[in-house]
C-alpha positions, 0 to 999 in steps of 0.5 A: 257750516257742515252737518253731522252728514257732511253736507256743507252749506254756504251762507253769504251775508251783506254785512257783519249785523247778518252774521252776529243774527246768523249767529244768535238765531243759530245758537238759541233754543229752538221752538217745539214743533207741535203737531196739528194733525187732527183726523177727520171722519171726512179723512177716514171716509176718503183713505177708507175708499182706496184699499191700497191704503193702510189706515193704520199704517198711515196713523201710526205713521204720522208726526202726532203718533210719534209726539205720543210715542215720545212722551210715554215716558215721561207720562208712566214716570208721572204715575208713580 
């Protein structure tokens, strides 16, 4: 198999049943990636303590922000 980068990956498969598994597992819908990312006020408290770090930066940064962001959207089209 190779990747849109090109990067190429070797799969060896013991018999015929691995590769139509292979296959099928490979061809299907994948499940959603849901983030679990919940913010704690411990978590606040610690981050709040190092001044080299950007609390913000580090919220807007993370895979929750970004499921938001990919739904805006679909929630401003629900308003209409």
């Amino acid at each position: 198999m190779i990747d849109g980068a090109q990067n190429g990956y070797k799969i060896i498969c013991p018999n015929q049943l691995y590769i139509l598994l292979l296959l099928l597992f490979s061809q299907g819908p994948s499940d959603p990636l849901n983030s679990q990312f919940r913010l704690s006020y411990n978590m606040v408290l610690n981050l709040l303590r190092k001044p080299e770090i950007d609390l913000k930066l580090v919220l807007e940064k993370s895979f929750l922000q970004w499921q938001n962001y990919t739904q805006l959207p679909e929630l401003m089209a629900g308003e209409d």
